[in-house]
Each structure stands twice: as C-alpha cells, then as structure tokens.
N, C-alpha and C positions, 0 to 999 in steps of 0.2 A: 596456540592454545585452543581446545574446544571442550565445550563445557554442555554436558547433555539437561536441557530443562522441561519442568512439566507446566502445559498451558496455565492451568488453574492456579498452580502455584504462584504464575508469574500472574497473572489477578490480584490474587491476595497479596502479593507484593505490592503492584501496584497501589491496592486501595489500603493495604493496613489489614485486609481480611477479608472472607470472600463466601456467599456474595455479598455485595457491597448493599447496605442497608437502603432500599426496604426490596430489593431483588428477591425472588425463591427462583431456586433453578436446578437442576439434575443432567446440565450439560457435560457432555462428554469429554473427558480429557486427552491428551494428544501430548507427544515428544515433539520437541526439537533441539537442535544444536545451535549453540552461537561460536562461532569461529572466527579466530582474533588474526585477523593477514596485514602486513603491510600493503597502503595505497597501492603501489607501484608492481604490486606482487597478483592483484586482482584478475589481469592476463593472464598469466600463469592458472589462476582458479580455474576463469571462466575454459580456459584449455584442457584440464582434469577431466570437467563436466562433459565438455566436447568427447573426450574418448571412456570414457566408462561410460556416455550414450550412444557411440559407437559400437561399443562390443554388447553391453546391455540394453539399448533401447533406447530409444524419446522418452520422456513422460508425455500422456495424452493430456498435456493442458495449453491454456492459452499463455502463450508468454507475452502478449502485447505491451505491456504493462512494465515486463522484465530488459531493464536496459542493454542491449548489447544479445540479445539472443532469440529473438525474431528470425532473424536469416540463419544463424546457427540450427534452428531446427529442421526448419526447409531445405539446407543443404545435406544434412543428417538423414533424412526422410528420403530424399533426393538419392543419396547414396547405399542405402539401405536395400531402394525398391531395383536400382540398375545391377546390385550383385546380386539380387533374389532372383531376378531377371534371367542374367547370367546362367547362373547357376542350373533351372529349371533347363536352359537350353544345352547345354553342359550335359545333362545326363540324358538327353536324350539323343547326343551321340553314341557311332559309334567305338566300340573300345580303342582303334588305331588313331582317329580323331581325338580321342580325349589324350591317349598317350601325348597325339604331337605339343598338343598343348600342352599337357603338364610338364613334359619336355622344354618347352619357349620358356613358363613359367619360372622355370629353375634356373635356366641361362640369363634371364633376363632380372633374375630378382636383386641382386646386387645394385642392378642401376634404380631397381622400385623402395631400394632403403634409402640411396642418396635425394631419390625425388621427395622419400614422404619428409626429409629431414627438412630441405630446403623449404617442401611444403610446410609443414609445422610453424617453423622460421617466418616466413610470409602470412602463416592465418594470423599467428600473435600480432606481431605489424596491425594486421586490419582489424582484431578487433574494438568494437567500439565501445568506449568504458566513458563514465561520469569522474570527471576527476575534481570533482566537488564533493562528491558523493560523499557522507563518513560511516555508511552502512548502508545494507539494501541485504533479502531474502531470497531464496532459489527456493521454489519446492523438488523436493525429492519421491522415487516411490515411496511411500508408506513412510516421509520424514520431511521437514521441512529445518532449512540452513539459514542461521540469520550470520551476517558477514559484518563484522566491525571492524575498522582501521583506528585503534586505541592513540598512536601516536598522534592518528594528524584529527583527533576528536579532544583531545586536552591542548594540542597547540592550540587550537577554536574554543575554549574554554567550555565547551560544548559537556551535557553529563551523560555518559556512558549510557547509567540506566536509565531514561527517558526515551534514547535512541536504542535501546534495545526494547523497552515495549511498545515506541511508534514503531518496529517494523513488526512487534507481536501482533501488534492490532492489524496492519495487512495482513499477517496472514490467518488471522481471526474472517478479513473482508472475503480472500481466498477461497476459504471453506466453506464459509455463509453463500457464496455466490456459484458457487460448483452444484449445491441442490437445485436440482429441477425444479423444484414449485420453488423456489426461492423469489418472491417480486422482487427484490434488490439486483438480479442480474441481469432485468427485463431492458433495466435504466443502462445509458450511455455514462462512460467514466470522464469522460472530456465535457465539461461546460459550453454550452453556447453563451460564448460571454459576448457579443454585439447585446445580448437582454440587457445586460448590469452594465457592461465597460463604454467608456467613449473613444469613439473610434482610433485613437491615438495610442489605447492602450492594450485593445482585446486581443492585439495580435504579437504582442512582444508574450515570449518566452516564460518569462517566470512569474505573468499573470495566469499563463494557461497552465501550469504546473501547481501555483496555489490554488487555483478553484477546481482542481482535479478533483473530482468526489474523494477519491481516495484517500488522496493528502491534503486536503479541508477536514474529512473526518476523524486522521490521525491526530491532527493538532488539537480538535475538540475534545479527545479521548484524555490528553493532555489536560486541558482547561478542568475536565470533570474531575478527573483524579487530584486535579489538587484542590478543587470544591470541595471533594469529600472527605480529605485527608480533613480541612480545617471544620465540618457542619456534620458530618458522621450521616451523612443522609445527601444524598442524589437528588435533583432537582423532581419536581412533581408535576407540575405544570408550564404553564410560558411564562407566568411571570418568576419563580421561580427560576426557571432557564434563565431569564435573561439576567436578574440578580448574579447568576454566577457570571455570565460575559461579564458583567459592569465591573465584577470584583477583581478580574483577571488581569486588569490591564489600566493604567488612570486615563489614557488616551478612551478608551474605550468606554468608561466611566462619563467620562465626559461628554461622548457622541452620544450616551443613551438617556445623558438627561438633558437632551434639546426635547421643549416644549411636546413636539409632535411625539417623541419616544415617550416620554414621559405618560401623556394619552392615552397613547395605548398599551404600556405595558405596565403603569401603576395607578392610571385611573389619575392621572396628575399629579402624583404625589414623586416628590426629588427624591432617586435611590440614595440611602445613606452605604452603601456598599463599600465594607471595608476590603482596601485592595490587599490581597494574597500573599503570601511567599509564593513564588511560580518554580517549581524545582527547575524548569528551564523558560528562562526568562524568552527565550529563540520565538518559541511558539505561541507564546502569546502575543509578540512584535508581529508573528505572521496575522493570525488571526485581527489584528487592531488592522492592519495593511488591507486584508481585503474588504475588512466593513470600509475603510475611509474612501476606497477607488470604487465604492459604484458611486454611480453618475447623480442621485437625488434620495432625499431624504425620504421619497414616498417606497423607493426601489429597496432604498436600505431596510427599511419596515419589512416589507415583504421579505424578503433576504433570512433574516433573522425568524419572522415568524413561520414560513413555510418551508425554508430552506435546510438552516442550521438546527432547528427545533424537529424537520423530519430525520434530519442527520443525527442526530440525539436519539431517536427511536431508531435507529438504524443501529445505531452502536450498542443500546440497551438489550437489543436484538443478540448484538455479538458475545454481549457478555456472560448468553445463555439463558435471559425468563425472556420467553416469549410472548407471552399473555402480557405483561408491563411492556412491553414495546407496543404493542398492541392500545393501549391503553392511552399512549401518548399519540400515537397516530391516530384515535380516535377526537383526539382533540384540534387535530388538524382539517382543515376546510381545504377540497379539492374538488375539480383541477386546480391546481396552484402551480407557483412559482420552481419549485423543484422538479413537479414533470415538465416544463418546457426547459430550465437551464439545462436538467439533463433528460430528455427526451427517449422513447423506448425506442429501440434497439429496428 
C-alpha cells in the first residue's frame, strides 16, 4: 500500500485544523508517501533504495540518524567514484586496448551476473535493520517515504496515526535543519546525558535513544496535539507548557506538584490538571520516563524549563510561525541547560 500525502494536511489532521490556534503562518507545503511493508520485508526496501541509488545517485544528505544506511551510502559513493575513475581511464586508451577489454568484459560477464547475485544475497544478510522499529522515514530526491509495518503496529496495540505523524514531525525536524541559518542544526542530536543521568544509566541504550533531541521532540509534538485537541489553543507560556506536561500523564502530575515544581511553575499553587485522553498512551509513558531518571529535583526543574520548553519553541518553529517560536524562546534565560545537553556541533 502507498498513500501519497500533503504536509499541511497532515497538521490539520493532527491538530483538528491548521494552524493550530493562536499560530499565523504561510509555510510551505511538501509531498510525501507512507508505504505499508511487512517487518521482515524492510531488507528487501532498504535494497530497492541501494539500487535506484546506484544507477540514480545518493541523495546529498546526512543519514546519521537513518538506521541501517550510514555505510550503504559510503559504499555507494565508494563505488560510484572507482567506475568514474575507471571509465575516465578507459577512454583515454587506445582503440586496440579498449577492444581487448571490451572483449574480457563479455567473456567474463556471465561469471559478473552469478557474483552480483551471490553479492545481492550477502549485502541483504548484512544489513542492519531495527527490528523493533514499527516505522521509520527515508528522504527521497524531491520526496520523502514514511515506512509503516501495520501488522506488527496493531499486534502492539500501538495507533497507526500517531506513528505516522511522529515520523511527520522528523521530517518536519529534516527540513528545518537542512537551512543554513537554521540555529536548530548548530545543536548536537545526541544528549550528553552524564548532565541529567547517574552514572548507572547514561550509558544504557534506550536512555540515549529517549533523550535523542529528536525523539524527545517527537513525543512532545504528541503531548501538544492532544493539549489542543482538548483547549483549542497551544500553550503560551511556561506555566502554560507545563500545565499541559502535568495533564498528559497522572505520573507526571504528580512529579510536578512536589513543593519545589509547584514554586516555580504556579507560584505554589497545586496544578488542578485534568489528565487527557493520550491518542497514544506510549508517549506520554516515554515522556513521564525521562522526567522520573534525572538524577534531582533541582536538574528536573531545569530539564523542563530550559529544555523541553525550548523543545516547544523548536517544534512551534516546525509547524511553520516563526515569529511565535521566537516569542517563546524569548522567554527562555541562556546559556542554559539545553546548549550543554546538546552542545554545538
């Protein structure tokens, strides 16, 4: 199955209408495909990719980010520059030389179809897939592909649409961060979490994966949309901001009316924060998970006020008003706590 959709639209989906109140914006809208593969079938994609950027090109981007095709392109690039190589030396034989070779080429191609086969057979083998994973995004030239595995997303009782617009909002993060003056690309995507984590935790796996800028920010894009699905209006401020954390989650409710939260983000007063419908309950367990693992209530404060609330202007950013992103980052006191978790480049 592949279903071709428009950015905006999928906003307006998202929030119930678009822009989401109180935004103005004249951002530009963009295609993409979601395409429905089984889990087990993802090898096979990611090999498609492999050879229509063989015969048409790399795309000129960063895959770091892109699981399983980091070394696919470097081998692509790699192979690319040795028959261009080739080639250039090629014609500057002469015509009896190039014969003998074109000659070998032909006797020899028989055994070049049983190697690429065996090759093909061997790269699938090696590549490296998330088999957790229930979608993930490829950018294309002039297209971007969001990949869903429907089957093993309903075995997880997981909701389709949710995980189709957490990987919209990558590649919202994508686009945002490909502009040159863009400051969001300056910043490092990886956390330095020795700041927040105690030592026992910074270095296991799926803390460095949740405090991913990227996928921290996904999840909040989640929190807000179902903020405003239920308040018809986007937070304005920090206290505001946090009102929605507290509403998203009763764990989370909970953590933000200890004395000290309270202080400073209602002036003492106990949030009465009614908790949510979460269209995906997943993400808001994430979100509750990284506030409860930093290490102190003073760390946590920061976290939220410099971190997640510049993460909020970052996404407000994505949604296309620039000047309101602006506005909220205007309310933020730096240097802080989000240029050293993620530190410039």
């Amino acid at each position: 199955m592949k279903k071709i959709s428009d950015s905006l639209a999928q906003l307006a989906k998202d929030f119930g209408n678009y822009p989401p109140n109180p935004l103005c914006t004249n951002s530009h809208t963009f295609k993409f495909k979601t395409i429905d593969i089984p889990r087990w079938a993802t090898r096979f994609y990611y090999f498609k990719m492999t050879m229509k950027w063989l015969f048409k090109g790399v795309p000129d981007y960063d895959f770091s980010d892109t699981e399983g095709l980091v070394q696919t392109k470097n081998n692509l690039t790699h192979i690319k520059t040795t028959v261009s190589d080739f080639w250039k030396k090629f014609q500057d034989l002469n015509v009896i030389k190039q014969c003998g070779i074109g000659l070998f080429f032909i006797l020899v191609f028989p055994f070049l179809l049983i190697f690429c086969l065996f090759f093909s057979i061997f790269y699938l083998g090696k590549i490296r897939t998330n088999s957790q994973a229930l979608a993930f995004f490829l950018p294309q030239e002039n297209t971007y592909e969001i990949v869903i595995h429907t089957k093993a997303i309903n075995t997880c009782g997981r909701s389709i649409e949710a995980l189709i617009s957490h990987e919209h909002l990558h590649i919202l993060q994508f686009r945002d961060e490909r502009r040159v003056h863009c400051e969001a690309v300056k910043h490092r995507v990886t956390a330095n979490l020795p700041l927040l984590l105690l030592e026992e935790h910074y270095n296991k796996p799926h803390y460095i994966y949740l405090f991913n800028r990227h996928e921290t920010e996904a999840r909040l894009h989640e929190l807000v949309r179902s903020f405003y699905i239920e308040k018809n209006s986007l937070p304005e401020d920090l206290a505001s901001f946090t009102s929605m954390l507290a509403s998203c989650h009763k764990d989370i409710n909970d953590l933000l009316n200890q004395p000290i939260c309270q202080k400073v983000f209602w002036d003492g007063e106990e949030s009465c924060s009614k908790i949510l419908e979460m269209r995906c309950k997943a993400t808001a367990e994430d979100i509750s998970n990284i506030l409860f693992f930093i290490k102190d209530d003073y760390l946590l404060v920061k976290y939220i006020k410099e971190v997640l609330f510049t993460m909020y202007g970052n996404l407000v950013r994505y949604y296309g008003d620039k000047d309101y992103s602006m506005k909220i980052m205007n309310l933020i006191e730096g240097p802080n706590l989000y240029s050293s978790l993620y530190p410039y480049k």
